[in-house]
BALOBA-1460 file (C-alpha; in Angstrom, 3 decimals):
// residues 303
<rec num="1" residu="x" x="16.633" y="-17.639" z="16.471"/>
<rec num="2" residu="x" x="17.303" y="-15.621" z="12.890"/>
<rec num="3" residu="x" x="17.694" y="-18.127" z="10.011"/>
<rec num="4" residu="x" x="19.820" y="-16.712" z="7.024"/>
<rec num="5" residu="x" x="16.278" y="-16.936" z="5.116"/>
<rec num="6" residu="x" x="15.062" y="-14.252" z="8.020"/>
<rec num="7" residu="x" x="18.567" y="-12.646" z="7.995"/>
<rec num="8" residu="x" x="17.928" y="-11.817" z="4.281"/>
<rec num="9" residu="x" x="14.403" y="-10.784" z="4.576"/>
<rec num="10" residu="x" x="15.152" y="-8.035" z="7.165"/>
<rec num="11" residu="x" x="18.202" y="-6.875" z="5.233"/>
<rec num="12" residu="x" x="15.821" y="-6.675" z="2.076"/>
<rec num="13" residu="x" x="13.388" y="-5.241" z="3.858"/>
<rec num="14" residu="x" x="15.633" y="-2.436" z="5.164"/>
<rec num="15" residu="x" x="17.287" y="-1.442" z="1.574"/>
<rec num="16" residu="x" x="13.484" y="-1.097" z="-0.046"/>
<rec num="17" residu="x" x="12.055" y="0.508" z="3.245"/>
<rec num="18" residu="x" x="15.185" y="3.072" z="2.679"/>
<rec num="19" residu="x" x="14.876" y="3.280" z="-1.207"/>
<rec num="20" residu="x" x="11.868" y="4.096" z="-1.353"/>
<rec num="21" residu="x" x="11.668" y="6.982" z="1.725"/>
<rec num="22" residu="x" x="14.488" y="8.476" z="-0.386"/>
<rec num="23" residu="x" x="12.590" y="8.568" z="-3.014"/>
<rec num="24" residu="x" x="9.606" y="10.100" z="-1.767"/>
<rec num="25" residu="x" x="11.200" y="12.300" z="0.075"/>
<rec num="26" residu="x" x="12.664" y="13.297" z="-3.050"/>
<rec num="27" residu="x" x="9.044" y="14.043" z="-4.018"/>
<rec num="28" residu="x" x="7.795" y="15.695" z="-1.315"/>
<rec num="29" residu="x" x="10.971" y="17.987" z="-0.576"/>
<rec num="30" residu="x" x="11.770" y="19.202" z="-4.202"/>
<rec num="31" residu="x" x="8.353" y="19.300" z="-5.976"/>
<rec num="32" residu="x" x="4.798" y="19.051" z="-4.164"/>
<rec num="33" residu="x" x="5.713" y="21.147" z="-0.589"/>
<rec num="34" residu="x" x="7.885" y="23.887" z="-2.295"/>
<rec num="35" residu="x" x="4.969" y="24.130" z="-4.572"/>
<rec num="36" residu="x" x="2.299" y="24.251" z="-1.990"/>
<rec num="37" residu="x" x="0.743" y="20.735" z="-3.157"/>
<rec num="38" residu="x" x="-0.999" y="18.641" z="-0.253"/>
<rec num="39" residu="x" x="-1.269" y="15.328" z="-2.199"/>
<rec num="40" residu="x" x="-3.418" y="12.991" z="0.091"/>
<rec num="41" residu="x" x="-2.902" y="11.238" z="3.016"/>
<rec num="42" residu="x" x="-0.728" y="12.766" z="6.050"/>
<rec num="43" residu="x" x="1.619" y="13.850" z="4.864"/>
<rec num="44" residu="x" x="-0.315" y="16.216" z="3.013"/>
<rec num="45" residu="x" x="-1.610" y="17.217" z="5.856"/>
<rec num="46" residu="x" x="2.173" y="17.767" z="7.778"/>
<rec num="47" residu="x" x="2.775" y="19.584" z="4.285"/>
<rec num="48" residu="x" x="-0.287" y="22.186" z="5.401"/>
<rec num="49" residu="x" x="1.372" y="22.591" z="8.934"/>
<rec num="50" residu="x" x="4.582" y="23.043" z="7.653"/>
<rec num="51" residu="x" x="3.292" y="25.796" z="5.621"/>
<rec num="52" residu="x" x="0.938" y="27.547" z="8.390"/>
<rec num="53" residu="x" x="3.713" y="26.837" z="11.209"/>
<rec num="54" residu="x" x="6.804" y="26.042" z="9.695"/>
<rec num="55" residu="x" x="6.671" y="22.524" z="11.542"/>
<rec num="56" residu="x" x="8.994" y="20.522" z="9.885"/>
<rec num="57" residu="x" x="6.636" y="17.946" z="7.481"/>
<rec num="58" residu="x" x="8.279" y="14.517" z="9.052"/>
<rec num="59" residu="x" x="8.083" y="15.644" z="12.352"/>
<rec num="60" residu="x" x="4.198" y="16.349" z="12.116"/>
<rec num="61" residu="x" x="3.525" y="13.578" z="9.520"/>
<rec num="62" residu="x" x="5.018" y="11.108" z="12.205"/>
<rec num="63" residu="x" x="3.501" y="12.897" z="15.412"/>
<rec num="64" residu="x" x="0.330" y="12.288" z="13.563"/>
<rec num="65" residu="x" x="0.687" y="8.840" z="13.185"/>
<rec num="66" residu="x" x="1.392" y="8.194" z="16.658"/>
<rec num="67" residu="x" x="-1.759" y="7.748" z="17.768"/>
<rec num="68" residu="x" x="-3.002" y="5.784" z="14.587"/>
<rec num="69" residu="x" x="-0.244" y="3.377" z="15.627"/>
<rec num="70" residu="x" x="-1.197" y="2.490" z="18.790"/>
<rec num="71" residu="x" x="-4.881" y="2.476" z="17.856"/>
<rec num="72" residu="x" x="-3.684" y="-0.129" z="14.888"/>
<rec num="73" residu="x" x="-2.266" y="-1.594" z="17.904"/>
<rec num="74" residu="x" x="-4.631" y="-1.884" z="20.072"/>
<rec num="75" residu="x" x="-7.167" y="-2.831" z="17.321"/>
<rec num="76" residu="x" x="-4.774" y="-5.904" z="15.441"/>
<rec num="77" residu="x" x="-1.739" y="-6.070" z="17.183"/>
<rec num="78" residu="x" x="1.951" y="-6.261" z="17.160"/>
<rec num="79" residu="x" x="2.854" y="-8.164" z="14.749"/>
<rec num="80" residu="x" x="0.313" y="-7.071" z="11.895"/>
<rec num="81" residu="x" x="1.664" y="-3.471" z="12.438"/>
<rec num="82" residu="x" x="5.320" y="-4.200" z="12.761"/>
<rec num="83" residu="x" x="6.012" y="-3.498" z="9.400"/>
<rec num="84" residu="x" x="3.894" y="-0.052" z="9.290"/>
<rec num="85" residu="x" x="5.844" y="1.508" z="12.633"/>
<rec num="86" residu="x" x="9.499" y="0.596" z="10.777"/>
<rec num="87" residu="x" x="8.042" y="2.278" z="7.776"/>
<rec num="88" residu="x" x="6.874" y="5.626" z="9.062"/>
<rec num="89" residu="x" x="9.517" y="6.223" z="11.291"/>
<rec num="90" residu="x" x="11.833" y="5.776" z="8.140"/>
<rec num="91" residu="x" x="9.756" y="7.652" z="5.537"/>
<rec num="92" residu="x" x="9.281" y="10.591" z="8.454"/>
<rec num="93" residu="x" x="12.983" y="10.921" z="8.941"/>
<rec num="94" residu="x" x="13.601" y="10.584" z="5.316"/>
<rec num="95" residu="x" x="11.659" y="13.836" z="4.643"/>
<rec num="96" residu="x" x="13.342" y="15.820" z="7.058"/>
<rec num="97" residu="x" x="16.767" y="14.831" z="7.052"/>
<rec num="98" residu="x" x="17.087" y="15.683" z="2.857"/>
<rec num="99" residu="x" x="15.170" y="19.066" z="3.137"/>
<rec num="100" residu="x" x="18.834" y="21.065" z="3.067"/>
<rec num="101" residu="x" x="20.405" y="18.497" z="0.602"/>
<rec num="102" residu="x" x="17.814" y="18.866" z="-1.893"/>
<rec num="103" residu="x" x="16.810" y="21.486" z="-4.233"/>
<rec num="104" residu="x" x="13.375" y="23.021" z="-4.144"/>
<rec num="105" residu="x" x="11.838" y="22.622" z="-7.773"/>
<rec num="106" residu="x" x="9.462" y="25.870" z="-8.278"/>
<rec num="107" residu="x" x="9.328" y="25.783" z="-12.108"/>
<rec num="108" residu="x" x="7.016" y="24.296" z="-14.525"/>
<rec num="109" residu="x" x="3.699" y="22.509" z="-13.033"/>
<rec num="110" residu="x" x="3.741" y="19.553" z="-15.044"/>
<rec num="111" residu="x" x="7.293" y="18.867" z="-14.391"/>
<rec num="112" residu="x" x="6.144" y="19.075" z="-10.592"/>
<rec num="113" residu="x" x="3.191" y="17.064" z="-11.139"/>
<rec num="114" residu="x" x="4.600" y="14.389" z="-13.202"/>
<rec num="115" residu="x" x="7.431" y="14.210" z="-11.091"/>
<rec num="116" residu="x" x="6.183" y="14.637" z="-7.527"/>
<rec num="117" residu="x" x="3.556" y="11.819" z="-8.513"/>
<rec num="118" residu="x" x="6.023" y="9.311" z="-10.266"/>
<rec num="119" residu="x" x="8.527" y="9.731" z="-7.662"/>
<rec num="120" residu="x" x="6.464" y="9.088" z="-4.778"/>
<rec num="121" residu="x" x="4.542" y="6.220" z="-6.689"/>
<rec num="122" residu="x" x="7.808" y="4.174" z="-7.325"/>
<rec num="123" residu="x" x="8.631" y="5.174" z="-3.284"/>
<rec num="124" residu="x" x="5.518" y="3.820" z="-1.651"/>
<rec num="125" residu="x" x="5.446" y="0.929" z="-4.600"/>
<rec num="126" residu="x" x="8.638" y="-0.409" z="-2.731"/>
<rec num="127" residu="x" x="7.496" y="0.425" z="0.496"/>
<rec num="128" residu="x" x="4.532" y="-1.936" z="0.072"/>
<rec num="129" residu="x" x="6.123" y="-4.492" z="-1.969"/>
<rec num="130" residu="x" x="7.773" y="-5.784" z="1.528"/>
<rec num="131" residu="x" x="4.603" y="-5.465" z="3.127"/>
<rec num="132" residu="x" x="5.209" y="-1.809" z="4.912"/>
<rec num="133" residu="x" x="2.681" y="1.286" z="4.498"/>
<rec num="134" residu="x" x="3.555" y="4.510" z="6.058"/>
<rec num="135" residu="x" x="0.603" y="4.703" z="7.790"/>
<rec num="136" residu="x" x="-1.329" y="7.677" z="7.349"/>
<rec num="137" residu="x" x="-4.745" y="7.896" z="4.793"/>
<rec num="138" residu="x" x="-4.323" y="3.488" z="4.605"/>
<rec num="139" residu="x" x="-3.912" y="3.013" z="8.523"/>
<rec num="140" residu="x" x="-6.791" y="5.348" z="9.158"/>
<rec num="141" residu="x" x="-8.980" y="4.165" z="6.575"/>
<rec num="142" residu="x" x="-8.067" y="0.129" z="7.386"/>
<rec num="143" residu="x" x="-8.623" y="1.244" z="11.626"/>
<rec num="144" residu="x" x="-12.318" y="3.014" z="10.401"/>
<rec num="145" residu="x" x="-13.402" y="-0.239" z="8.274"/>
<rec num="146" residu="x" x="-13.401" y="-2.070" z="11.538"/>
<rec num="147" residu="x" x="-16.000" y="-0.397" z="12.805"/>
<rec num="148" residu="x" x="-18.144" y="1.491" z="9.940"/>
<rec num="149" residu="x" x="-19.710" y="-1.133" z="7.931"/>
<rec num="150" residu="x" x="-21.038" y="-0.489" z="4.203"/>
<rec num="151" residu="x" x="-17.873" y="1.437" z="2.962"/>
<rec num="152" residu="x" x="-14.738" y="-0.352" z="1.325"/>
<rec num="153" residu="x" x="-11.663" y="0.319" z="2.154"/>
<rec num="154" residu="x" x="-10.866" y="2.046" z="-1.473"/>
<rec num="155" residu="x" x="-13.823" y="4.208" z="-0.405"/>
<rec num="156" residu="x" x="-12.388" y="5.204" z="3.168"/>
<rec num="157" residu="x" x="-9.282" y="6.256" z="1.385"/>
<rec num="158" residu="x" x="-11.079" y="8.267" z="-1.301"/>
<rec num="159" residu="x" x="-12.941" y="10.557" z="1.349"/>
<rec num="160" residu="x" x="-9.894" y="10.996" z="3.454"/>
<rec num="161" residu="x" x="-8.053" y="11.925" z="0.517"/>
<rec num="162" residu="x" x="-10.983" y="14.163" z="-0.706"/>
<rec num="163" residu="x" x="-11.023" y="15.761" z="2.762"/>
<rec num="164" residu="x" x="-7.687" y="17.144" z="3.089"/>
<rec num="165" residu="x" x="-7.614" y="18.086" z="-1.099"/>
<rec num="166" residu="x" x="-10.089" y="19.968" z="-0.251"/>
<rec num="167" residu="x" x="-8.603" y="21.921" z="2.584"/>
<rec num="168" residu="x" x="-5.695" y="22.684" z="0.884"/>
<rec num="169" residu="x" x="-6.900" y="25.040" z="-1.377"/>
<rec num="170" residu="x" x="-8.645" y="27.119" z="1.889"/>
<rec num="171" residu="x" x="-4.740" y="26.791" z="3.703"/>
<rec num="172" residu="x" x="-3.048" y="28.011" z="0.736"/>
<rec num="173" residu="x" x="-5.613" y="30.384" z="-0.588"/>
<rec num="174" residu="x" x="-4.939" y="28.820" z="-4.433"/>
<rec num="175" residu="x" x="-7.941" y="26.807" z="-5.778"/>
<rec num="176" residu="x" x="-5.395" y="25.330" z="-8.467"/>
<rec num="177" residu="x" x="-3.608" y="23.519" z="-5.533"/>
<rec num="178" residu="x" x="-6.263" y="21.122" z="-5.049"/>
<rec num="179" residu="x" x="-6.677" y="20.289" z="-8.649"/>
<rec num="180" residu="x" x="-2.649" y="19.862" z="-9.117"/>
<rec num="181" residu="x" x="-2.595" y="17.959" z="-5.663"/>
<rec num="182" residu="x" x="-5.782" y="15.159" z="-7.808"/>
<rec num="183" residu="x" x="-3.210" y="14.802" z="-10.482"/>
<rec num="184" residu="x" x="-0.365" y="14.273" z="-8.498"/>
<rec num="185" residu="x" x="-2.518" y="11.446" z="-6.451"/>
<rec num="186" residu="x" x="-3.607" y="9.995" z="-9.745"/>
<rec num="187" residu="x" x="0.158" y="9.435" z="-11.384"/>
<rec num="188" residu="x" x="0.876" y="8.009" z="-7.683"/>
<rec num="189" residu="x" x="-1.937" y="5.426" z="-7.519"/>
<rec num="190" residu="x" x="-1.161" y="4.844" z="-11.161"/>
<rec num="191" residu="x" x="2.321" y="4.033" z="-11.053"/>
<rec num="192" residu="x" x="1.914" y="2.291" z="-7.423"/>
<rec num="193" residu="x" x="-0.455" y="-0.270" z="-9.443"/>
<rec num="194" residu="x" x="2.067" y="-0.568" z="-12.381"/>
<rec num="195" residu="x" x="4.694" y="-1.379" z="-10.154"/>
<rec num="196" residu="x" x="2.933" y="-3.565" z="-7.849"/>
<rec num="197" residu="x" x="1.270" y="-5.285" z="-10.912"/>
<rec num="198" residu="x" x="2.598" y="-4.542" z="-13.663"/>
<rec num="199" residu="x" x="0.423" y="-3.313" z="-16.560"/>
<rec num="200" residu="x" x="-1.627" y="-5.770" z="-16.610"/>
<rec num="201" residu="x" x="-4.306" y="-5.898" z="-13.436"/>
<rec num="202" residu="x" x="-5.056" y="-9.571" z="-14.246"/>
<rec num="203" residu="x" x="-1.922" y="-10.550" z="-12.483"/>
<rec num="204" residu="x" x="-1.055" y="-11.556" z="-8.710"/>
<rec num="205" residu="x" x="0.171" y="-14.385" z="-6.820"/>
<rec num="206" residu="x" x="-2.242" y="-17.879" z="-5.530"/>
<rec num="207" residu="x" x="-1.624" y="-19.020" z="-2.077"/>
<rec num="208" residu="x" x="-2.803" y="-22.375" z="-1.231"/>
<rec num="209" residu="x" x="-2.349" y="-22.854" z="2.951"/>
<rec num="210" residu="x" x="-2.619" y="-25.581" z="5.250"/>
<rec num="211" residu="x" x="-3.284" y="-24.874" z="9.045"/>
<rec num="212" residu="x" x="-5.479" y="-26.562" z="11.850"/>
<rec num="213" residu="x" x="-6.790" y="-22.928" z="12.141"/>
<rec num="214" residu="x" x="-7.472" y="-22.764" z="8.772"/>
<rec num="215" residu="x" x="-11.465" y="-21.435" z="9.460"/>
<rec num="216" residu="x" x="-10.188" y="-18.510" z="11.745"/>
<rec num="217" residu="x" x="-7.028" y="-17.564" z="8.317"/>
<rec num="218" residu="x" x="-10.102" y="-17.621" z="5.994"/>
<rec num="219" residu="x" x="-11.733" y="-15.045" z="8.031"/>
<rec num="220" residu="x" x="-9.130" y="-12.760" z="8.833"/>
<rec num="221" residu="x" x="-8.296" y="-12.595" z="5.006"/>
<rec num="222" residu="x" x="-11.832" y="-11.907" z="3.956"/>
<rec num="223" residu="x" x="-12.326" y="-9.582" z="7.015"/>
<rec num="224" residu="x" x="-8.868" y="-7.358" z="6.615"/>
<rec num="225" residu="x" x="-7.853" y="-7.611" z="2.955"/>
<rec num="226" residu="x" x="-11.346" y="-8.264" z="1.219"/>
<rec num="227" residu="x" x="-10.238" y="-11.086" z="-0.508"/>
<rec num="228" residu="x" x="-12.024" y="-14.109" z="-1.078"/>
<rec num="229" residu="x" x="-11.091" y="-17.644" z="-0.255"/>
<rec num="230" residu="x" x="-12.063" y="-21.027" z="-1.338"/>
<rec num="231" residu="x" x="-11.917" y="-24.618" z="0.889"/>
<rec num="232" residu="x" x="-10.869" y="-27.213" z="-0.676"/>
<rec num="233" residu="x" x="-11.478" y="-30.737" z="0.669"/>
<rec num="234" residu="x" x="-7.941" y="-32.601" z="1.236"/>
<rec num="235" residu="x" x="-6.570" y="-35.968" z="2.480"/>
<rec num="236" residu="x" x="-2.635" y="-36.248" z="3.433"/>
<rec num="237" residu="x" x="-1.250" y="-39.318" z="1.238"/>
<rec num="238" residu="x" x="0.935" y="-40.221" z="4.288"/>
<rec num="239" residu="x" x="-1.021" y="-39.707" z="7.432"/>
<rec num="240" residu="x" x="-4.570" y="-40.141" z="5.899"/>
<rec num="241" residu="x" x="-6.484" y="-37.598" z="7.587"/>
<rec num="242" residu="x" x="-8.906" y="-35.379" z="5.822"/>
<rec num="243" residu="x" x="-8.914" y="-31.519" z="5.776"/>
<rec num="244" residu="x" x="-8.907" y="-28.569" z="3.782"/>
<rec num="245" residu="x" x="-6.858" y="-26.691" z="2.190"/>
<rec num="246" residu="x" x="-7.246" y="-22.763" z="1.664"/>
<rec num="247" residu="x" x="-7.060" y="-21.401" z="-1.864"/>
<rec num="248" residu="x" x="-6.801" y="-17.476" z="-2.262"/>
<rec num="249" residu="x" x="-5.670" y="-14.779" z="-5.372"/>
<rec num="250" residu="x" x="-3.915" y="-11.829" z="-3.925"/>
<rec num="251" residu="x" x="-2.248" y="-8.986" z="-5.650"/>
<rec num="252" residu="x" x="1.446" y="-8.650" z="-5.031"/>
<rec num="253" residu="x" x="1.932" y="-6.283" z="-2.632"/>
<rec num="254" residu="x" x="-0.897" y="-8.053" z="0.027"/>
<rec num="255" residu="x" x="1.350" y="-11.543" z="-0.001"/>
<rec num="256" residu="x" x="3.464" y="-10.090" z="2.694"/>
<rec num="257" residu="x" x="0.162" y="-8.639" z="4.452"/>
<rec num="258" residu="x" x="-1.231" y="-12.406" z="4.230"/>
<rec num="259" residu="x" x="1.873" y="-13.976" z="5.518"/>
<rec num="260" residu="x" x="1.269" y="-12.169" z="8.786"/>
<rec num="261" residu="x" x="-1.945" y="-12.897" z="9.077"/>
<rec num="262" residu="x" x="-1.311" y="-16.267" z="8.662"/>
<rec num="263" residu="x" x="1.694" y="-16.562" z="11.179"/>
<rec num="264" residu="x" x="-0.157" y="-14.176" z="13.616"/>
<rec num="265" residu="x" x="-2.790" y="-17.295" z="13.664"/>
<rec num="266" residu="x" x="-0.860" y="-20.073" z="13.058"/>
<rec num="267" residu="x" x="3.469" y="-19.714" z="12.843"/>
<rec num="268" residu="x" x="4.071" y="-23.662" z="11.589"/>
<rec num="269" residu="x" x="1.437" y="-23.245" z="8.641"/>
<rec num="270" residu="x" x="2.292" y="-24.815" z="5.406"/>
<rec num="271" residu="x" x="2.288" y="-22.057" z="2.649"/>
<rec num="272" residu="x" x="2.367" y="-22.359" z="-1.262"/>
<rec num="273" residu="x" x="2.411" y="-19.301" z="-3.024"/>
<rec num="274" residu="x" x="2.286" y="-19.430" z="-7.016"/>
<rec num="275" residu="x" x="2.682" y="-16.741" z="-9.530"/>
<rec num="276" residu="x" x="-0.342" y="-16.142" z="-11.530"/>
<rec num="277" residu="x" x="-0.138" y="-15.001" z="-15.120"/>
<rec num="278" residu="x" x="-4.055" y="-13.786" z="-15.499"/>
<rec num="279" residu="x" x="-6.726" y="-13.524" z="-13.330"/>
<rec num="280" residu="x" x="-10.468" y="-12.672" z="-13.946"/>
<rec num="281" residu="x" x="-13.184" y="-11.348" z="-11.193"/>
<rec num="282" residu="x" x="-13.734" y="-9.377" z="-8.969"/>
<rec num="283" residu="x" x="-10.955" y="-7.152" z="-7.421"/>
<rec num="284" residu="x" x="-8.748" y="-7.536" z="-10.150"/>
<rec num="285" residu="x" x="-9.501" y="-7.822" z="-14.180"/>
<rec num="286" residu="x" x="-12.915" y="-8.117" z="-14.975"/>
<rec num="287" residu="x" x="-14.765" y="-10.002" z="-17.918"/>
<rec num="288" residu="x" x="-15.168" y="-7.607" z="-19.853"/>
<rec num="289" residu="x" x="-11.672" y="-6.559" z="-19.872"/>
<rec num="290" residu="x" x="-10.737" y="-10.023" z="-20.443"/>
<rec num="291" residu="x" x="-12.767" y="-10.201" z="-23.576"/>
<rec num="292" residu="x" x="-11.493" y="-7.009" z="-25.201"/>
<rec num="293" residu="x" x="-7.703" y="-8.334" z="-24.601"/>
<rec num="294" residu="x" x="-8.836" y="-11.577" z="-26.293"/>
<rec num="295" residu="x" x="-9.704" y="-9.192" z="-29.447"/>
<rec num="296" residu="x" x="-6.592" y="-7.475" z="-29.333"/>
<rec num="297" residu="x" x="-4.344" y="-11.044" z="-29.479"/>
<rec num="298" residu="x" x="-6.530" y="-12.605" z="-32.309"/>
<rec num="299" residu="x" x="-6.066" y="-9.374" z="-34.265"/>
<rec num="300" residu="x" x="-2.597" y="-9.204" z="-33.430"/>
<rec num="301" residu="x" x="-2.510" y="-13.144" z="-34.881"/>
<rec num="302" residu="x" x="-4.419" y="-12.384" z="-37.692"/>
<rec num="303" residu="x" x="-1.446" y="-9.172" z="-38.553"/>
């Protein structure tokens, strides 16, 4: 039965999923394909076939996914992947529905760097902020990290990436493709993190949960997001029985990814989740970061 807490959810879920397609459509369509820029992932790849075979880049991007979909399928199920399928198929669409309603930008590079990367940064950043991906280079490099042990995920990513950068510039016979398709990445991680965390990397959310299954939640989160998690030892006031309770920092956009872990396991689990104004170690701000923004506020004081 839909709640009107569930009701919203979708609805939100649906406006950003939309949003944010548009918007990197936006970048794909006017600045990096027109400009023969294969920025990462697949749909820089669907941007090479387009160019080679005039497939259209939404149609390949999401043929491509298809079978990294029902391997993510196979591999963690329905529910972890829900989000992803609604996403592509969206984001796929997106890209080839706008192709004759928008203009094809063939100017000035760093206006189609800057812009191709902002614009599909602030896409994806609402994509992910409701827990979606679409797929592609994060699917395929999550799906490999199962199975090939002594890379991180980041690292997956970065040779996938590097991969098809590198290809581009043999597809399109311009070894200045590659090097504008780094930059355009770059702005797109960059504003992706600025979105997602704002400037500061020091920031995310604390999730304290409470589950009978809470040995096989801690596991999941330290085995698919690479986040650490402490027990703490508990006692309910009412009913006296002792327990623990699971603490864990997560960035922003991985709350959503948590939360379906964490029903997958266990759907009547008792969640807190806690914004968090600064947080030091590993996988987010470290030490010595934290002790060069001390500087800056004392000196700011002192002014």
């Amino acid at each position: 039965m839909l709640t009107r807490k569930k009701v919203k959810d979708l609805l939100l879920d649906g406006v950003f999923f939309l949003f944010g397609s548009f918007l990197f459509a936006i970048s794909i369509d006017t600045f990096t394909a027109p400009n023969q820029i294969a920025a990462g992932g697949l749909t820089g790849v669907a941007t090479m076939f387009n160019h080679l075979f005039g497939v259209p880049i939404g149609t390949a991007n999401l043929l491509m996914n298809v079978p990294l979909l029902i391997w993510a399928y196979v591999e963690m199920g329905y529910q972890i992947i829900i989000k992803t399928v609604i996403a592509t198929l969206i984001s796929s669409a997106m890209i080839d529905v706008m192709v004759p309603y928008l203009p094809q930008y063939q100017g000035d590079p760093l206006i189609t760097i800057v812009f191709g990367g902002c614009l599909a940064g602030l896409g994806l950043a609402l994509i992910l902020m409701r827990g979606g991906t679409t797929g592609g280079t994060e699917l395929a490099a999550n799906l490999l990290a199962l199975h090939i042990r002594g890379l991180s995920l980041g690292k997956f990513i970065m040779i996938i990436d590097l991969v098809i950068v590198v290809s581009s510039a043999v597809v399109y016979q311009d070894y200045e493709s590659p090097l504008y398709a780094i930059l355009v990445i770059y702005i797109t991680s960059k504003v992706i993190d600025t979105v997602l965390y704002g400037t500061d990397s020091g920031t995310g959310k604390m999730m304290f949960i409470i589950s009978p299954k809470n040995n096989e939640i801690a596991q999941r989160i330290m085995d698919d997001l690479e986040r650490g998690v402490t027990e703490l030892k508990s006692r309910g006031a009412y009913s006296g029985r002792e327990g623990t309770v699971l603490m864990c920092a997560v960035g922003r956009q991985e709350v959503h990814k948590t939360y379906d872990i964490i029903h997958e396991l266990d759907p009547d689990a008792f969640i807190v989740v806690d914004d968090v104004g600064e947080i030091t170690g590993l996988g987010f701000r470290d030490f010595h970061q934290y002790r060069q923004k001390g500087k800056k506020d004392k000196n700011k004081d002192k002014k």
